[in-house]
VEXZAPA-318205 format. One record per residue: chain; x, y, z of N, C-alpha, C in turn. Coordinates in Angstrom, 1 decimal, padded with zeros to 4 digits. Last residue first. Layout:
<sites>
+-----+--------+--------+--------+--------+--------+--------+--------+--------+--------+
: mol :   n_px :   n_py :   n_pz :  ca_px :  ca_py :  ca_pz :   c_px :   c_py :   c_pz :
+-----+--------+--------+--------+--------+--------+--------+--------+--------+--------+
:   A :      X :      Y :      Z :      X :      Y :      Z :      X :      Y :      Z :
...
+-----+--------+--------+--------+--------+--------+--------+--------+--------+--------+
</sites>
This chain:
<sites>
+-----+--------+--------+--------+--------+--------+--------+--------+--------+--------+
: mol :   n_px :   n_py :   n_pz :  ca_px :  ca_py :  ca_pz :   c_px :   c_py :   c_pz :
+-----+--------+--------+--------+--------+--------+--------+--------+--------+--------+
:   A :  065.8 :  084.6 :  095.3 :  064.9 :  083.4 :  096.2 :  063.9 :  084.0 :  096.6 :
:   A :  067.3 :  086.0 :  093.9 :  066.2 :  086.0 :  093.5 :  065.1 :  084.7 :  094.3 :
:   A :  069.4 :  087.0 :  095.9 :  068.2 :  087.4 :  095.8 :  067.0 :  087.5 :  094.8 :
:   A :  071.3 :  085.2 :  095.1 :  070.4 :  084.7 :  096.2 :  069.5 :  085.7 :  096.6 :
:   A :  071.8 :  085.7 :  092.3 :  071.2 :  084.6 :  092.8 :  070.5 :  084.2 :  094.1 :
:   A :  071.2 :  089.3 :  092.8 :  072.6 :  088.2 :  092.1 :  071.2 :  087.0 :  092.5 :
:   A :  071.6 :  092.3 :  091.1 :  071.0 :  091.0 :  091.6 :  071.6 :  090.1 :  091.4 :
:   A :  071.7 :  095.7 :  092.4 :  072.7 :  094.9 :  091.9 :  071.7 :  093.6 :  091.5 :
:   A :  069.5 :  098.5 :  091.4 :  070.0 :  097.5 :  092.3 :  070.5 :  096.4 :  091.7 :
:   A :  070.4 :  101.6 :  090.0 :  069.7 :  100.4 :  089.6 :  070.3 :  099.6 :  090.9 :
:   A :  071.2 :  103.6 :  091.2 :  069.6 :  104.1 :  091.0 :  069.2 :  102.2 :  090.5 :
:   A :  073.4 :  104.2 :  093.8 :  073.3 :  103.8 :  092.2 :  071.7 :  103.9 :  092.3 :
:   A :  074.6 :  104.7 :  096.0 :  074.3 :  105.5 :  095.6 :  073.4 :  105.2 :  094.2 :
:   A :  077.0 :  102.0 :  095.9 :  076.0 :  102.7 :  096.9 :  076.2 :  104.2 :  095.9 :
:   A :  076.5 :  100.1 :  092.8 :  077.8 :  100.9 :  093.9 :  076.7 :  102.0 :  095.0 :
:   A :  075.5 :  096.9 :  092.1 :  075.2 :  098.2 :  092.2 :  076.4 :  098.8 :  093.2 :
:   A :  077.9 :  095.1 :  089.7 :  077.6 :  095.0 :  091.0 :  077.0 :  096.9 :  091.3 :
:   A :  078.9 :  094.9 :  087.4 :  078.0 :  094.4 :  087.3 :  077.1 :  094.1 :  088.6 :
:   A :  082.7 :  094.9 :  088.6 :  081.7 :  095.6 :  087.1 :  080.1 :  094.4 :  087.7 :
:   A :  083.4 :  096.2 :  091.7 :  083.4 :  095.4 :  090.9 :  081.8 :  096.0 :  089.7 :
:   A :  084.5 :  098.8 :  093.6 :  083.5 :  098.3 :  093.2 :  084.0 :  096.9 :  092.3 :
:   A :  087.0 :  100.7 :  094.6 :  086.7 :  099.6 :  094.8 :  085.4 :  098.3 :  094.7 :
:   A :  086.7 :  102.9 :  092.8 :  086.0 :  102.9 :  093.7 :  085.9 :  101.6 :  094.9 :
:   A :  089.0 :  102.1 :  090.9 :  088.9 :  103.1 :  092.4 :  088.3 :  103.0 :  093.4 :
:   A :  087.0 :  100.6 :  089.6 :  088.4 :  099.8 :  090.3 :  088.7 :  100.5 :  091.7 :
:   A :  086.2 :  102.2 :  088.4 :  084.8 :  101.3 :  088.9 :  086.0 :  100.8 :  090.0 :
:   A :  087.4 :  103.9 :  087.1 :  086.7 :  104.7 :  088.2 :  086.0 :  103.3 :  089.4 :
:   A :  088.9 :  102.4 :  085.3 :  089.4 :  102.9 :  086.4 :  088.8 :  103.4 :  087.6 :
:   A :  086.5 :  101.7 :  083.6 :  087.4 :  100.5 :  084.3 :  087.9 :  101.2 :  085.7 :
:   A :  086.6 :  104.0 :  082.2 :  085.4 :  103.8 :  083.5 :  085.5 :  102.8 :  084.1 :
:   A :  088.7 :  104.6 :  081.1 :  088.2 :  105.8 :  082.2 :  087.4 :  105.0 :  083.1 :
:   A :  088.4 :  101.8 :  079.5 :  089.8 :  102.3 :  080.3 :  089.2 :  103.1 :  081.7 :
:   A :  086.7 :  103.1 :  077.7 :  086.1 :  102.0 :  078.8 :  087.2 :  101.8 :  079.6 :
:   A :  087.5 :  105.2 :  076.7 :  086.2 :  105.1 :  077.6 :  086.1 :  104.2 :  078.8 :
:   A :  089.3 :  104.4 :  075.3 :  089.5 :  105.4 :  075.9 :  088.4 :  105.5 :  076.6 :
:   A :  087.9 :  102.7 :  073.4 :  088.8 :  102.2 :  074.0 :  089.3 :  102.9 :  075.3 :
:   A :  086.4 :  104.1 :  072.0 :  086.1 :  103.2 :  072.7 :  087.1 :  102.9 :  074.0 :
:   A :  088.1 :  106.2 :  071.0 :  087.6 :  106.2 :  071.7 :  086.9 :  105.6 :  072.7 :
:   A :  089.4 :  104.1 :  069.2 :  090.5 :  104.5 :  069.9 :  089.4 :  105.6 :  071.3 :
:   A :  086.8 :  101.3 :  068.5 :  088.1 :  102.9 :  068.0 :  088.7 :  102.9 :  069.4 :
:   A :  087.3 :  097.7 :  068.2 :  087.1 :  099.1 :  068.7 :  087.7 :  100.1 :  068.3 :
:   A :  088.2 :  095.3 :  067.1 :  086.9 :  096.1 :  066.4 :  087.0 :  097.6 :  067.0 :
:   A :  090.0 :  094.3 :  068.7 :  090.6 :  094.8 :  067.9 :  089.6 :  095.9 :  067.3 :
:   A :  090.0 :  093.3 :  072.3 :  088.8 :  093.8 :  071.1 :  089.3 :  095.1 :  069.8 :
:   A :  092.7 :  092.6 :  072.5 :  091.8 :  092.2 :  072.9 :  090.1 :  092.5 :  072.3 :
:   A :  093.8 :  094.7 :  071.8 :  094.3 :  093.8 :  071.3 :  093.2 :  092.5 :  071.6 :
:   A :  093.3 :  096.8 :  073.0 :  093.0 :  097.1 :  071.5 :  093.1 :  095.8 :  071.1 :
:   A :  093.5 :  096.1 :  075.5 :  092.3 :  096.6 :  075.1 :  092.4 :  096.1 :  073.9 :
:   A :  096.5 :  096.4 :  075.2 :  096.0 :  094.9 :  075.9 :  094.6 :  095.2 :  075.6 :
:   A :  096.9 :  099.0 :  075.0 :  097.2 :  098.4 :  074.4 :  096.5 :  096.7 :  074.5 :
:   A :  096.0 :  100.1 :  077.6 :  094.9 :  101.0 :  076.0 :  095.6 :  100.0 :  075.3 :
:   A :  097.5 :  099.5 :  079.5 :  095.9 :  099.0 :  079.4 :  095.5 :  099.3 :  078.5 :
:   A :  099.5 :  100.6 :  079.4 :  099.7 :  099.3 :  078.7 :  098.3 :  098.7 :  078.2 :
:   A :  099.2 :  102.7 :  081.0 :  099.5 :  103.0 :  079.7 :  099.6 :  101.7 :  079.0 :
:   A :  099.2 :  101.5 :  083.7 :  097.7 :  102.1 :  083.2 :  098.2 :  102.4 :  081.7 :
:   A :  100.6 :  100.6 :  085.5 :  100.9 :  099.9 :  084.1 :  099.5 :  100.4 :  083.3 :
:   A :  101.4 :  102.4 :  088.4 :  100.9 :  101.4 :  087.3 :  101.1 :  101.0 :  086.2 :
:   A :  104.4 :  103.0 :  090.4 :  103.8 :  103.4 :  089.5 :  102.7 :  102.3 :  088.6 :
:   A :  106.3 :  102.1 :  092.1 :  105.5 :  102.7 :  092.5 :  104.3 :  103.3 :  091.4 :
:   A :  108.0 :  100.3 :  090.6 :  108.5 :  101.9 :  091.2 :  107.5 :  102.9 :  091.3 :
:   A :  105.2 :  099.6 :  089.3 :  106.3 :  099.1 :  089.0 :  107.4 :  100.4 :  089.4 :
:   A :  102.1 :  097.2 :  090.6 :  103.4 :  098.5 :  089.9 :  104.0 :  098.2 :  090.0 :
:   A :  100.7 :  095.1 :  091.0 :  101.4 :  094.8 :  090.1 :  102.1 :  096.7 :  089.9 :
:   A :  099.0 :  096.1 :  093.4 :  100.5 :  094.9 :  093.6 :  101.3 :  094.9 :  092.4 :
:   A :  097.4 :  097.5 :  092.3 :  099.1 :  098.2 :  092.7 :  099.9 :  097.7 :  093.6 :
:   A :  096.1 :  097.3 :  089.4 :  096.1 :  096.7 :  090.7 :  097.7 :  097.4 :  091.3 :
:   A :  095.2 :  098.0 :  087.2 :  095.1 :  099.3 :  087.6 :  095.4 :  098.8 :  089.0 :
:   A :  096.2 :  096.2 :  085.8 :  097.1 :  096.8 :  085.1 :  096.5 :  098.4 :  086.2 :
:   A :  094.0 :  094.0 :  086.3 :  095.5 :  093.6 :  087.0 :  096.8 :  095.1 :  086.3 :
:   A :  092.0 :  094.9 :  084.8 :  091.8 :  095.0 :  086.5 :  093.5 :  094.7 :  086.8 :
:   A :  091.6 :  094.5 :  081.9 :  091.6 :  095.5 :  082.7 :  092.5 :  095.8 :  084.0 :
:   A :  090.1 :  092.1 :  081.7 :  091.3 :  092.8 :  080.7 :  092.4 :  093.4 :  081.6 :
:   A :  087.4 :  093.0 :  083.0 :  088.6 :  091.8 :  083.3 :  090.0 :  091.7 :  082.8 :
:   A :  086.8 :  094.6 :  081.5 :  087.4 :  095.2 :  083.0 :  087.9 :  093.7 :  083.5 :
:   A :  086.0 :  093.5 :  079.3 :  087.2 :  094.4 :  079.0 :  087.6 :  094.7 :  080.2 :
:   A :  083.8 :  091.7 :  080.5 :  085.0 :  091.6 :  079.8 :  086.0 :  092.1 :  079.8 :
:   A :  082.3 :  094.3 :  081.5 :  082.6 :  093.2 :  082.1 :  083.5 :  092.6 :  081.8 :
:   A :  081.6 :  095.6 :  078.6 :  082.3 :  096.4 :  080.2 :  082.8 :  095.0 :  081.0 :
:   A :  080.3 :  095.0 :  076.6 :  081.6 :  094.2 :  076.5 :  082.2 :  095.0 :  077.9 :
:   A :  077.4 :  096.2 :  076.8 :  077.7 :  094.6 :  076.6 :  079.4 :  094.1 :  077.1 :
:   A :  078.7 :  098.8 :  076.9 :  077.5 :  098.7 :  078.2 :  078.1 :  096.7 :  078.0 :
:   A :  079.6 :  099.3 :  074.3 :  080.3 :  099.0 :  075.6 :  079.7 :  098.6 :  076.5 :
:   A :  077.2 :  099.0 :  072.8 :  077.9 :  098.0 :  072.6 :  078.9 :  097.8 :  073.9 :
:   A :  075.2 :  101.0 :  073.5 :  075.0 :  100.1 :  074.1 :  076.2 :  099.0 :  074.3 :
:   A :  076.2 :  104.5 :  073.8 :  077.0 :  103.5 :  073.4 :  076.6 :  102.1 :  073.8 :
:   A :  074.7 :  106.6 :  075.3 :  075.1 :  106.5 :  073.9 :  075.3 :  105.2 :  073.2 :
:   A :  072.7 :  106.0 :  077.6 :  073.5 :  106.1 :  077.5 :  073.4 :  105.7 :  075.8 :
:   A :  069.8 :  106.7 :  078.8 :  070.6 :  107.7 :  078.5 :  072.2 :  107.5 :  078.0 :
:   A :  066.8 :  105.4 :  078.0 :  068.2 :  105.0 :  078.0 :  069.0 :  106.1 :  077.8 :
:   A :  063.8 :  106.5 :  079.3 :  064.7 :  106.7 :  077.7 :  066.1 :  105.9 :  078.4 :
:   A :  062.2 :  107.6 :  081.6 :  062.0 :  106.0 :  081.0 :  063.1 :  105.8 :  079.9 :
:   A :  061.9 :  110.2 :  082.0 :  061.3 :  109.4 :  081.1 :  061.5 :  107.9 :  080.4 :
:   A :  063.2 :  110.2 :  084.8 :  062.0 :  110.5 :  084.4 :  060.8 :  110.2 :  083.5 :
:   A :  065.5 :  108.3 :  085.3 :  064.3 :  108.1 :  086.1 :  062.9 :  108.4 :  085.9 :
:   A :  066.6 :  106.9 :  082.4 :  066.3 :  108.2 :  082.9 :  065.0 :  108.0 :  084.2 :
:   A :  069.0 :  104.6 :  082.6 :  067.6 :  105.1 :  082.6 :  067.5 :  106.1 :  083.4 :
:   A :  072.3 :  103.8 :  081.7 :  071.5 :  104.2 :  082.9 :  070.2 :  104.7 :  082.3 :
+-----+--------+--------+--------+--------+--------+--------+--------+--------+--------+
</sites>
């Protein structure tokens, strides 16, 4: 995210910013709650299917992108789509006509 003020990139970590999309594809069927199981998700399997999936990562990585998978899912949003309230607007193809 960009700092409205000064223009600087506020976020730490570009490499996740790159692989979010991906990894929330990873993701998305272990925070879905058609797939629980006695009522419960499979959110502790997700840090495994992560690691496995992008081996390179630490354990914090991993632990990040999980958190923010989950919030984006909650929200019922999708990755790479603006969520009301956001400062950047989404674009997709039919608004660049």
């Amino acid at each position: 995210m960009t700092d409205p003020v000064s223009g600087a990139e506020r976020r730490a970590n570009p490499q996740l910013r790159t692989i979010f999309i991906d990894a929330y594809d990873v993701l998305q069927p272990f925070f879905d709650p058609a797939n629980s199981w006695g009522g419960q998700t499979h959110e502790h399997l997700a840090y495994r299917a992560l690691h496995e999936q992008f081996p390179d990562l630490s354990t914090q990585d991993i632990f990040t992108l999980v958190a923010a998978a989950r919030r984006v899912f909650s929200a019922g949003g999708k990755p790479g789509v603006s969520q009301p309230g956001s400062l950047q607007p989404a674009t997709s193809p039919e608004n660049d006509a």
